[in-house]
C-alpha positions in Angstrom: 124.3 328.6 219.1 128.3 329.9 217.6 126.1 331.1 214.3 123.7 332.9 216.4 126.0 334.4 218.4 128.2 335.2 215.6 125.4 336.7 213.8 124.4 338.9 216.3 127.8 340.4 217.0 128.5 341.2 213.3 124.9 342.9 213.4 126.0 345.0 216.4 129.6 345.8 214.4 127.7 346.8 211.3 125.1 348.6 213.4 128.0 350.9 214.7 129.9 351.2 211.4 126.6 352.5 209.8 125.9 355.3 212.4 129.0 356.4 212.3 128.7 356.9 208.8 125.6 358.2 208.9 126.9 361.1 211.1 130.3 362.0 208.9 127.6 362.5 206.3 125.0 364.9 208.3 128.3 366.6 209.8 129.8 366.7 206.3 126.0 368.2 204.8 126.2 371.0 207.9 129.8 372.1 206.8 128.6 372.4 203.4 125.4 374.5 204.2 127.9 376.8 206.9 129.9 377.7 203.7 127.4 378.4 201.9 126.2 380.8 204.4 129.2 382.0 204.7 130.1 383.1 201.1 126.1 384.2 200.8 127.1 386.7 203.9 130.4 387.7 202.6 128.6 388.6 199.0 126.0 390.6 201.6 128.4 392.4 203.4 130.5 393.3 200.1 127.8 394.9 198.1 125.6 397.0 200.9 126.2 400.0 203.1 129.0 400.6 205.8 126.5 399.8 209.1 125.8 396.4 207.4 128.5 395.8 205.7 129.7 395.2 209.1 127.2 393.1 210.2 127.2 390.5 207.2 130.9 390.1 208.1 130.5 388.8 211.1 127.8 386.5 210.3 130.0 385.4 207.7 133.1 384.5 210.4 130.3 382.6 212.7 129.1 380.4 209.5 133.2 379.8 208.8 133.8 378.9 212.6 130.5 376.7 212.2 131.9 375.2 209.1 135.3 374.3 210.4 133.6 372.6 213.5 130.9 370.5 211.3 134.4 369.9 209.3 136.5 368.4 212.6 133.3 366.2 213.5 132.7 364.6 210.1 136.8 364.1 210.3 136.5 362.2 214.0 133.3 360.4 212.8 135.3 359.3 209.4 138.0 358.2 211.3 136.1 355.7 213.8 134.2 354.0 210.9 135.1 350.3 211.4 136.7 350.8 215.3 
């Protein structure tokens, strides 16, 4: 009955440890995409007209704010692997 009990509780521990992992590395992927977007936009808003120009730099703050979020999240989920 100890082994079952035993087993079952390091299923649940592992279980936990696994999704947290599993969401630093979607949060991680987001922040990676956001800068992406963000240096596409900045590239966008260097190279067209005045009206846009405007435009693509603003997109480009929102994907940076975006990215640093994604960034803090996969940071917290990093941190409570194995809590």
């Amino acid at each position: 009955m100890k082994k079952i009990i035993a087993t079952v509780a390091a299923l649940l521990v592992s279980g936990v440890a696994f999704a947290q992992v599993g969401t630093t590395i979607k949060e991680g992927a987001k922040a990676t995409v956001e800068k992406t977007e963000q240096a596409g936009q900045t590239v966008a808003g260097a190279v067209t007209g005045e009206p846009k120009s405007t435009v693509h730099k603003v997109k480009a703050k929102v994907h940076k704010a975006k990215a640093h979020a994604h960034a803090e999240a996969a940071e917290d989920a990093a941190k409570n692997i194995g809590k």
